[in-house]
Structures are given as C-alpha cells and as structure tokens.
N, C-alpha and C positions, 0 to 999 in steps of 0.2 A: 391603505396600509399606513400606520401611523409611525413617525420617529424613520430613522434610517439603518431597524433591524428586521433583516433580512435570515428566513430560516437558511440552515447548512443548506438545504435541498437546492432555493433560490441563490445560495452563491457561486459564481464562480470557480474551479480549483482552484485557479490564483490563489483569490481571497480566502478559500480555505486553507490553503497550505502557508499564507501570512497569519491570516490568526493561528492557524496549530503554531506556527512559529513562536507564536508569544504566550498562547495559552498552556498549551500543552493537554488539549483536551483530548478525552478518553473518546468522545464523540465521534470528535473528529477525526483521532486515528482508526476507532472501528470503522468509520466512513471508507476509510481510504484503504484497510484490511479488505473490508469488502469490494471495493472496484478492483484492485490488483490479483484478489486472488485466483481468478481464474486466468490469468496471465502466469501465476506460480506454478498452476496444473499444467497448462500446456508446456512448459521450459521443461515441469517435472517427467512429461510424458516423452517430449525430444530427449531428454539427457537418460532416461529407461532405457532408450531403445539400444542405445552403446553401453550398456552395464552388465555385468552377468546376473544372470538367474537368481544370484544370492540377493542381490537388491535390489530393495522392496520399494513401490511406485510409493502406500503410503508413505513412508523413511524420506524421500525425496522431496515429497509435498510438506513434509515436518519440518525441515532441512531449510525451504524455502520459505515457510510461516517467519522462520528464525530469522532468514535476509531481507523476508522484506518490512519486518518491522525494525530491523537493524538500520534498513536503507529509508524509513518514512522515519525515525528519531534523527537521521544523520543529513537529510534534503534540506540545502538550503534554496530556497525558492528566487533570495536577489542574486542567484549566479546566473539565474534563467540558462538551465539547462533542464531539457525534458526529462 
C-alpha cells in the first residue's frame, strides 16, 4: 500500500465520520445510509406495532430515511457520543 490512503472500506467509523466531518462526502454519507438503515426498519417495525392500521410500515421507514440523514448531517464525532 502506498502513501497513507486508505479506502472508506479500510477505515475506521471514527475516521469516517472525521473526514465526512470535513468533507461532506456523498460517499461517505451513503456509506453510513447504508449501515444504519436496517436499524431504521427495525425502530420502524417496533413503533408499527403501537400505531393503528392507518399507518403505513413504509411511511415510517420514509420518516426515518428523513432522521437519519438529519441525524448523520448533524453528528459531531469530537463529542464522542455513540
């Protein structure tokens, strides 16, 4: 490996979520769309279960696309909270 660049795959989340901090890369937020969002489905499927009938699991899952890129724009990584 030459130089001290390292693909997304080989970093860290740390180190990803410092660079997304400074970059603001598209990459790296679908990176991180991807690992969370089956964490979005299951909250979606717990919070179904207490809803009525009218509301809809996908509306939920949409709902939560919406928090968690609200919540990966708004993560600051040097509070160091999970």
């Amino acid at each position: 490996m030459m130089g001290n660049s390292l693909t997304d795959e080989e970093k860290t989340e740390d180190e990803l979520w410092h660079e997304f901090k400074k970059t603001r890369s598209s990459q790296i937020r679908d990176k991180f769309i991807r690992q969370y969002m089956p964490l979005v489905k299951y909250v979606a499927g717990k919070v179904k279960t207490g809803m009525p009938d009218s509301v809809e699991y996908e509306d939920l899952i949409g709902f939560g696309q919406f928090g968690l890129l609200d919540a990966i724009n708004k993560f600051d990584p040097d509070k160091n909270v999970k």
